[in-house]
C-alpha positions in Angstrom: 0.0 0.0 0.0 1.3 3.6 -1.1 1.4 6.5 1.4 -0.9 7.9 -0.7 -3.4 5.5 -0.4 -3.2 5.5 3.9 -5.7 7.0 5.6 -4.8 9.6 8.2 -4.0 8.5 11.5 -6.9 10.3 13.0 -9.0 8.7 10.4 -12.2 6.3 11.7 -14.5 4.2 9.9 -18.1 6.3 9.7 -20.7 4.3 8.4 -22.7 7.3 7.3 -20.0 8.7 5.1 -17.7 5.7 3.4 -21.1 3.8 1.8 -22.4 7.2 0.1 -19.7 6.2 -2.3 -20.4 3.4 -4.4 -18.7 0.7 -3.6 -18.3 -3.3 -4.2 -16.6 -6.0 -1.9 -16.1 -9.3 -1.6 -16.1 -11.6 1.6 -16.6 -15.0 2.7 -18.2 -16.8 5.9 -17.0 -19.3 7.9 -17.6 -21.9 10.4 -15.7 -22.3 14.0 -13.1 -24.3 12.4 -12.2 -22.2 9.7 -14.0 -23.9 6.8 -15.7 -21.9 4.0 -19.2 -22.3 4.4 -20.4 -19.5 1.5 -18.6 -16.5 -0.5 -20.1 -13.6 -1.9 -20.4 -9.8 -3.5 -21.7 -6.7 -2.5 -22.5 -3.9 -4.0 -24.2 -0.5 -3.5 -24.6 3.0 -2.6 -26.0 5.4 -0.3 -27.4 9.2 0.1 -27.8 11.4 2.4 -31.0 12.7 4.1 -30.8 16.5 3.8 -33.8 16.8 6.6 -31.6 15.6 9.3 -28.6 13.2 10.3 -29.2 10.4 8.7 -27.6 8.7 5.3 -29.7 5.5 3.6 -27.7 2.9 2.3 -28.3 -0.2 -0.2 -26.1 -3.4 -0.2 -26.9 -5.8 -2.4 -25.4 -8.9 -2.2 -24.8 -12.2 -4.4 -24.1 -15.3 -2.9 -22.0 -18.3 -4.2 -25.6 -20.4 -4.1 -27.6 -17.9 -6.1 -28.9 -16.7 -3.2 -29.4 -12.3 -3.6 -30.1 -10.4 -0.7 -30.6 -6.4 -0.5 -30.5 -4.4 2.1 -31.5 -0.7 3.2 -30.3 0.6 5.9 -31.1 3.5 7.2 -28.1 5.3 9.8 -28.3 8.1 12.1 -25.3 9.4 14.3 -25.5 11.8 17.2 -22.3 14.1 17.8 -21.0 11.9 20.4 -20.1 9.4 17.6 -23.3 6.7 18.5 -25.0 5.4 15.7 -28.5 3.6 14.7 -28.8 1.8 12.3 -32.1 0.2 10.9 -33.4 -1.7 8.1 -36.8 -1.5 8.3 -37.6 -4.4 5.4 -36.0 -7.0 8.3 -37.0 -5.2 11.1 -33.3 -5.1 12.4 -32.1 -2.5 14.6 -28.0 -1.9 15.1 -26.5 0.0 17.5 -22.7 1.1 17.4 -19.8 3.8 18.2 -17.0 5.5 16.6 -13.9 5.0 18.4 -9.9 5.6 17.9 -9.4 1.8 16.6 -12.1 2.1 14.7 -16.4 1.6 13.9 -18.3 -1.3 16.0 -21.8 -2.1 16.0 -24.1 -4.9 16.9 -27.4 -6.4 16.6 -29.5 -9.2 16.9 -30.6 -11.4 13.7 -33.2 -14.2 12.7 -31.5 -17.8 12.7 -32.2 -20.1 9.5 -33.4 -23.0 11.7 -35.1 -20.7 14.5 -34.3 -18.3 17.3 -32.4 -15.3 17.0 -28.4 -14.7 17.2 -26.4 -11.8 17.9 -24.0 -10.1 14.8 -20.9 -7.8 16.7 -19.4 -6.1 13.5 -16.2 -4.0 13.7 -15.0 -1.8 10.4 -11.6 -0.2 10.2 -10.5 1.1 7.0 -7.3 0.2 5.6 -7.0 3.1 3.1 -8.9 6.2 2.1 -11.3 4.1 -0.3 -11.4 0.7 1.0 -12.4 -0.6 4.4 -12.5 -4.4 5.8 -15.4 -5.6 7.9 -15.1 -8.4 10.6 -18.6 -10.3 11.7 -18.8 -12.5 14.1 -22.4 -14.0 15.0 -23.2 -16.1 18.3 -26.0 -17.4 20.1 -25.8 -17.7 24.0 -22.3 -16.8 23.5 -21.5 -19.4 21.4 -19.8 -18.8 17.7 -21.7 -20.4 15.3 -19.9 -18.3 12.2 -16.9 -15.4 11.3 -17.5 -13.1 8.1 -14.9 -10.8 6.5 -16.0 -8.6 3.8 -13.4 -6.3 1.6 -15.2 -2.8 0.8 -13.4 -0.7 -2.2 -15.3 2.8 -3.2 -15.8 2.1 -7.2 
């Protein structure tokens, strides 16, 4: 990586600004044990809500199955650096912060087999246009899967 391509020391992941670009990325899930249980795209873009402080953003994702998802999330910060985050099609609700190391939010998601689990996502950007996301979801405190996604602004 280039200096030019570093971000500033000072600089933090902020949901609400690095998906108004548009960007793609690329991750992959995995079990416990490290195997690959599915790979995928993502793609999207967001805007901002001149009304207030809020940004809406689309991610629309393509799974190694066939399996498409899209969602629309709509995020609202305070000036404290706390976020919401909701997508209202799912009914999810996230809640994070801004901090020195980085962006972290969590929230808690439908299971495929029943029950809910609980996503704890942390974003740190690794240049001024691309940003890497770590996933981890549990249940009862108990890892069931690890996700890392790539972002890169297109």
């Amino acid at each position: 990586m280039s200096d030019e391509s570093a971000p500033p020391l000072h600089a933090v992941f902020r949901p609400d600004s690095f998906f108004l670009e548009p960007f793609r990325g690329w991750g992959l899930t995995c079990d416990p044990r490290g195997r690959v249980l599915s790979r995928f795209e993502v793609s999207g873009s967001g805007r901002l809500d001149v009304r207030g402080r809020s940004a809406w953003v689309e991610q629309n994702i393509a799974y190694d199955n066939g399996r498409r998802d899209r969602l629309n999330w709509e995020i609202v910060s305070d000036d404290d650096g706390h976020y919401v985050g909701r997508e209202h099609d799912k009914g999810l609700k996230a809640e994070g912060r801004a901090g020195p190391e980085g962006f972290c939010w969590g929230f808690r998601t439908p299971l495929p087999k029943g029950g809910k689990g609980w996503i704890r996502v942390d974003y740190t950007l690794i240049g001024q246009d691309v940003a890497i996301a770590r996933a981890r979801l549990t249940r009862l405190g108990i890892r069931l899967s690890d996700t890392t996604t790539f972002y890169r602004h297109v």
